[in-house]
N, C-alpha and C positions, 0 to 999 in steps of 0.2 A: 252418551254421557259427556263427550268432550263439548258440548253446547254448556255446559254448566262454568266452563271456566269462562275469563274475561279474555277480550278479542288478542289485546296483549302475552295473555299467557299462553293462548293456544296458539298462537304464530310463533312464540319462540321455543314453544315444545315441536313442533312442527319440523323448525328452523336445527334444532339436536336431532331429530330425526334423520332429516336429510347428510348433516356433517356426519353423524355415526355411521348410517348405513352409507356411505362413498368411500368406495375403494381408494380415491387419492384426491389429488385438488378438484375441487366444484368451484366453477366464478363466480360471483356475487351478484353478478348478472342473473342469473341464472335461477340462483336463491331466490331473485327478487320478483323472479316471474313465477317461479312456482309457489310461493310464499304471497301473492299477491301486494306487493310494497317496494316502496324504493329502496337502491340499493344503501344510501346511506344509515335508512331503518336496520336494514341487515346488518350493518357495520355496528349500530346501535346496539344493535338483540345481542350480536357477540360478545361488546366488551361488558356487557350484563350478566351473560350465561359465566364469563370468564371470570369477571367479579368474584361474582356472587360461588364459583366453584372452585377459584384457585388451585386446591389442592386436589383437585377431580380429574382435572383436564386443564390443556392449553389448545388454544385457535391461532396456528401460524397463517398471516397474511404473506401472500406475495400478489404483487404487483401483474405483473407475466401470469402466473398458474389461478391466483384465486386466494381458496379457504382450506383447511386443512385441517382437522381436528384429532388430536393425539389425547387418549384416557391415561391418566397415572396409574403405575401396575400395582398400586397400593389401595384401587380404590374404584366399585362399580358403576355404570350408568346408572344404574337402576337404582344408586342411592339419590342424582339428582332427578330422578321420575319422580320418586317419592317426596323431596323436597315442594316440590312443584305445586303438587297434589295438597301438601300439608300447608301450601302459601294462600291456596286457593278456599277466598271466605263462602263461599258455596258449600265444598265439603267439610269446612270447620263447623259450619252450621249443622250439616248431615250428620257429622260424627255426634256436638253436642244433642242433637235430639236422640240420636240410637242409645247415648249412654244415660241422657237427661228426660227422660220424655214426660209431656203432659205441664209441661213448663208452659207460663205465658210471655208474651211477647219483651213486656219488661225485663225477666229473667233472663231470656235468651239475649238480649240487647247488650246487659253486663258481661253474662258468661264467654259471651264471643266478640266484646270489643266493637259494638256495632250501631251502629246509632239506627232509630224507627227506621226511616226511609231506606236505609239499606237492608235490613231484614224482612222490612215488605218486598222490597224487589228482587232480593232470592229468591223468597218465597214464591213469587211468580213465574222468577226463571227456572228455579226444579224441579216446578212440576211438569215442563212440556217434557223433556227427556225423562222422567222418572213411567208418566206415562204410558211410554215406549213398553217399560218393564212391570207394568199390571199395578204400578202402586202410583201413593198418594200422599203430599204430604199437606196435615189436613193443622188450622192453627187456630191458636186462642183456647186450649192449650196446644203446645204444638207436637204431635205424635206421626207416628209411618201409619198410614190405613194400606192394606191388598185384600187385594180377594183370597188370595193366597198365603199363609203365614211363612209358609216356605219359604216363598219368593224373594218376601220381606230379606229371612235369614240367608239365604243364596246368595244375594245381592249385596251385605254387609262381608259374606266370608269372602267371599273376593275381593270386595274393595279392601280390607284390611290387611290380606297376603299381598295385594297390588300395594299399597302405601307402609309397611311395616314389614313386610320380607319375614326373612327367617330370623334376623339378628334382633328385631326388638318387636315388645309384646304392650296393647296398650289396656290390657285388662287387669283386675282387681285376682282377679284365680293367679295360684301358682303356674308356672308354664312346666315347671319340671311334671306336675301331678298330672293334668292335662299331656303331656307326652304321654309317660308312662299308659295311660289310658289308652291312647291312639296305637300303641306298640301294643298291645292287650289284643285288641281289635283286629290291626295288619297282622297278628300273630292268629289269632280264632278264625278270623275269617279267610284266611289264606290269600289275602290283598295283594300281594308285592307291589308296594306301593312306592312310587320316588320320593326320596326329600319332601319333591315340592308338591307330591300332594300328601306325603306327612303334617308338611306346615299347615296345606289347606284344612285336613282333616281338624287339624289341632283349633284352628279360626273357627272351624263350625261348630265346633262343638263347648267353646267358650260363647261364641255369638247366641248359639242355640238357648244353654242356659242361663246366660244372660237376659234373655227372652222370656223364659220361663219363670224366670225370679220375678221378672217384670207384672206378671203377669198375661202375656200373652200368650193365647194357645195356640196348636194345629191342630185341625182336626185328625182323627185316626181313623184306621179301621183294624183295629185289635188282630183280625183273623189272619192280615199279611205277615203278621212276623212272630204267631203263636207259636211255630215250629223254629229252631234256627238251625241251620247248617252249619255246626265247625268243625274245627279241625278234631276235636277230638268227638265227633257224633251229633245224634242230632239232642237239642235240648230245650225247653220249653221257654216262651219269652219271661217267665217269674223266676225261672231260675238262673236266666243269664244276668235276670238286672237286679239281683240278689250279691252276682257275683259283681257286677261293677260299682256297689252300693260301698266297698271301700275306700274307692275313687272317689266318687261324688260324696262323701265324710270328710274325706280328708279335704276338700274345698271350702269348706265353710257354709251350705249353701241352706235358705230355708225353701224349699220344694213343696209341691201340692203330693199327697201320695199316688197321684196317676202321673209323676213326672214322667216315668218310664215310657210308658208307649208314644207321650209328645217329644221326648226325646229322640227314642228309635227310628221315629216317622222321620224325621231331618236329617239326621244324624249317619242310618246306617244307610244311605243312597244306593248299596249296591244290594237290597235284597228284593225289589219291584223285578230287575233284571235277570234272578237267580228262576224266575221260572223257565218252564223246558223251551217253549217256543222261543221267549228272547237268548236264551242260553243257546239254543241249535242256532239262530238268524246269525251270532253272533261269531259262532263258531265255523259258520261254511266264509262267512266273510273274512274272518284272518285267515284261513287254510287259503281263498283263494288269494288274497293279497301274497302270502308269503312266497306259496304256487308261481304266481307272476314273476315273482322279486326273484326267485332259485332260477326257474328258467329262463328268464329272460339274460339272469347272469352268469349264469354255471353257478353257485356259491352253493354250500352248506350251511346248515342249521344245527346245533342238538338240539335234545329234548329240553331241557333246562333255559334254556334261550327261548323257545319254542315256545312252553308254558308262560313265560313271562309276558311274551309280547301279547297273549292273547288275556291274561288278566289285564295289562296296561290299555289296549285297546276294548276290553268289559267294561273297564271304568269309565273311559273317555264319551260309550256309548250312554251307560247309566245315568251319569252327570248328566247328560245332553236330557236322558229324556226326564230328569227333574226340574234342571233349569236350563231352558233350551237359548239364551240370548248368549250374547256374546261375552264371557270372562272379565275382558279386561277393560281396562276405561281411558286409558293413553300409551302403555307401556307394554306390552308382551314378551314376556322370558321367551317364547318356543317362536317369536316372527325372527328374533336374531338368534337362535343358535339354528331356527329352518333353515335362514339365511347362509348361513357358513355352510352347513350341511351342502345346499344346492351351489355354490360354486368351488367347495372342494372334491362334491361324490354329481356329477352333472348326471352318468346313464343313471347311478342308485336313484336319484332324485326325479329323472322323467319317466324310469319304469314304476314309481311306487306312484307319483303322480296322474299315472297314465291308470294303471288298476284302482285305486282309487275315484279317477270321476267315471269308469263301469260302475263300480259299487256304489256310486252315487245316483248314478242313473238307472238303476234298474231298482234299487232301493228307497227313493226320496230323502235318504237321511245326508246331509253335509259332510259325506268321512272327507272327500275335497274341497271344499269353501269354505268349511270352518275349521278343519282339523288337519289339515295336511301336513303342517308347520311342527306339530305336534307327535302327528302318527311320526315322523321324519326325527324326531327326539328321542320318541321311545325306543325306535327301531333301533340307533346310533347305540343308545345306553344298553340296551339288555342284549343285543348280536351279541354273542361274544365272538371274537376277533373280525368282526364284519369292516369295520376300516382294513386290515390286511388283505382280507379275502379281496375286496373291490380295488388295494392295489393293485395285489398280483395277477388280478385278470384283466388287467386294461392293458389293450395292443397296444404295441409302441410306433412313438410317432417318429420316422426319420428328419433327423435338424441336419443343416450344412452352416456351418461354421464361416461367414466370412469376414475381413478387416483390414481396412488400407492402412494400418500398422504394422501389415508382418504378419507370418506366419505364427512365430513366436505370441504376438497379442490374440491371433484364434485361439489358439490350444488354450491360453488363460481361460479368456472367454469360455470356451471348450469344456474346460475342469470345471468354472461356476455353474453352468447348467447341469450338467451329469452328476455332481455336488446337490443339487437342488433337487432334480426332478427323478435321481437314481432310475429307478427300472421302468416311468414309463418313456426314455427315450432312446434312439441310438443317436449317437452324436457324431457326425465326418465332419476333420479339420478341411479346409482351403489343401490343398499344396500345390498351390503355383502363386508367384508372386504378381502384387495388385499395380507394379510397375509400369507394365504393361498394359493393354487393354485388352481383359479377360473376354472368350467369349461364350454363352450362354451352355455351349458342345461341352463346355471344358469343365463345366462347375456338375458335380454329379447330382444327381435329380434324386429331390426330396420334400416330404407333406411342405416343409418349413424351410425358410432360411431365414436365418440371424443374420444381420451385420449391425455394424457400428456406424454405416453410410448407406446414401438414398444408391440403390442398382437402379441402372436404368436398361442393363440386358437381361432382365430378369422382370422384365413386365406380364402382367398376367400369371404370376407365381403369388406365391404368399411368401412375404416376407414383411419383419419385423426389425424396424430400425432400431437400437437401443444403445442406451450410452458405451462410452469406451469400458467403465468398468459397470453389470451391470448393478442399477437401483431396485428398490423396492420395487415400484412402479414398473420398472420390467419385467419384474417376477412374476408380477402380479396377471401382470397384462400375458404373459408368455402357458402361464399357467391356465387361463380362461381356453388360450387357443389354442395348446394342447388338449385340452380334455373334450374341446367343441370337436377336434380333430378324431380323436377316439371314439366319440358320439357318431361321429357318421363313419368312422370305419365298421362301426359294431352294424348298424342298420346298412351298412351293404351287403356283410359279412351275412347277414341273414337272410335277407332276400334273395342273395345269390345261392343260400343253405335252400329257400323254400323254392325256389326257380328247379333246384336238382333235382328237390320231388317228385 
């Protein structure tokens, strides 16, 4: 879907991309080669993005290091994704049709500010990527055609939770009514559902009925959701949509009297899943995932952790097998918290990575190529105390401490790290003075050594030059190569355990 926007737009979402995700300066060089464009363009796109977001972020230049993008602590990326997205006359078009539909070309030309010749040649452009995703937008009047009606609605509730988040709502329904609904639902169905697939839920099921008011059906098959399983027993699909009939009043809404079952068909995504075989498929695979993750780390689980992660991963599957394309359309909440995840938990993030593409390889289903980033989300949120557990069990890496300032300037040094990095380090000051010419014998052997100067008796060691007091950018950097260090201490540590055997 990133084909839909204009060449402009998606190189400088591209261009946010790269400043967000780098850990510290990127050169403009560099921007300009991955970004396909000169570096002045890059210098361009910035004072754009800066513009146009002032109170979002700032992009400090330096001459020496590059680009450097710092976010305001008042204010998220993900509100300039969604700006971006609301800029781009492609999906102003999309949206006017989903909320407008059956409009002719005249109408749509006022409603979106657009003159013929441009709304022909969206036209043209949307449908290659649309496509992709089984539909069609078909004009004169202008409406969504799929084979699919689902597909249709799947496609809008993402792009809506993608471009409107959780803080704002662009439909005519109450949002509070529609909550309460979705909390009816995660409560019946025993969901444990996060926020954000609260908010999704909440998108579908305005999208859905919006659909429906429309006049557009799905097809059903009545027999799949005549029984339902909740939380208080089992009870018949007339008398649970009996029970959500106060909901949908309080809406305003005029409905066909078979709303119910084109409803349910969209709506309740996880009941295709509740049969036995996909329920057991579902079940040997988070047992082994979790299996991997416990042994490979020593870590515990309870039960209540336990339960959750494998409702969070039902869902992840379900969804997949109703709408199996890709989610999002330029922005992903779970590539950047995947992201933190894998360079602050590296073994948590290669062992669940590592069981994950088995389970993809013996399975055909994506739980690695499309859901890593994600499965790596849920895990983080429902572990309970799983960030402690994966401190306490990482070996510590021995640092030596040196500085041609003194003794006194180690220990500083000394205190900052052991400050920072507590228990996964030991940390030995120098004590002999750098007056002299130290020799290699003299310095005690260690994974690491810090200084504040290039050693050149210390060639073939690991060492980390870093300022006199350290920066950011050494933490950062010191932190990678600790944990890279822990990484191979843990895979010696076991080969040597399976070598015993």
């Amino acid at each position: 879907m990133e084909r839909l926007l204009s060449t402009k737009i998606a190189r400088r979402i591209l261009l946010l991309n790269w400043l967000y995700g780098a850990e510290d300066w990127i050169t403009a060089e560099r921007l300009a080669t991955k970004l396909h464009c000169s570096v002045k363009t890059v210098f361009k796109d910035c004072d754009y993005i800066e513009a146009n977001w002032k109170n979002y972020l700032t992009i400090d230049v330096s001459k020496r290091n590059g680009l450097k993008m710092s976010l305001s602590s008042n204010h998220s990326v993900h509100d300039i994704y969604a700006d971006i997205l609301k800029s781009s006359d492609a999906f102003t078009l999309l949206e006017a049709v989903f909320f407008h539909p059956n409009q002719d070309s005249e109408e749509l030309e006022k409603k979106c500010f657009m003159s013929a010749s441009t709304l022909y040649r969206l036209y043209r452009k949307i449908n290659l990527p649309l496509k992709e995703r089984n539909l069609r937008l078909e004009r004169n009047p202008f409406f969504l055609y799929g084979e699919d009606e689902q597909e249709i609605r799947y496609f809008f509730s993402y792009y809506f939770v993608e471009v409107y988040g959780v803080h704002r709502w662009p439909f005519k329904f109450k949002k509070e009514a529609i909550l309460r609904l979705v909390k009816k639902l995660n409560k019946d169905f025993q969901l444990y559902l996060s926020d954000i697939r609260v908010i999704h839920l909440a998108f579908s099921i305005a999208v859905t009925l919006t659909r429906i008011e429309q006049g557009y059906t799905s097809p059903h098959e009545a027999e799949t959701v005549a029984v339902l399983r909740t939380s208080v027993g089992a009870v018949t699909a007339e008398e649970y949509a009996n029970e959500l009939l106060p909901f949908i009043d309080e809406l305003g809404l005029t409905l066909s009297s078979d709303w119910y079952n084109d409803f349910s068909n969209t709506v309740f995504w996880w009941l295709p899943c509740r049969k036995k075989a996909d329920e057991k498929k579902i079940q040997q695979s988070t047992d082994f995932l979790i299996d991997e993750i416990q042994s490979s780390l020593h870590i515990t689980i309870d039960d209540q952790s336990l339960l959750k992660i494998k409702k969070g991963i039902q869902n992840i599957y379900c969804l997949h097998q109703i709408y199996p394309h890709k989610k999002h359309i330029i922005y992903s909440r779970f590539f950047y918290s995947g992201k933190s995840i894998k360079q602050n938990f590296i073994l948590f993030s290669a062992f669940t990575s590592k069981a994950l593409a088995k389970l993809e390889k013996e399975s055909g289903f994506p739980w690695k190529t499309m859901y890593l980033n994600e499965i790596l989300h849920c895990l983080m949120l429902y572990w309970q105390e799983l960030p402690a557990q994966l401190f306490k069990k990482r070996s510590k890496v021995s640092i030596t401490v040196l500085s041609d300032l003194g003794r006194e300037h180690a220990e500083v040094m000394s205190s900052i790290i052991k400050m920072v990095f507590t228990n996964n380090v030991i940390v030995t000051t120098q004590n002999t003075s750098l007056l002299n010419t130290p020799k290699k014998e003299l310095v005690e052997k260690s994974d690491l050594y810090v200084s504040n100067h290039r050693i050149q008796y210390l060639a073939g060691e690991r060492v980390v030059v870093v300022e006199d007091i350290l920066s950011q950018r050494n933490i950062i950097e010191l932190r990678k190569i600790i944990e890279q260090n822990q990484l191979r201490a843990f895979k010696r540590e076991k080969r040597e355990a399976m070598i015993s055997k």
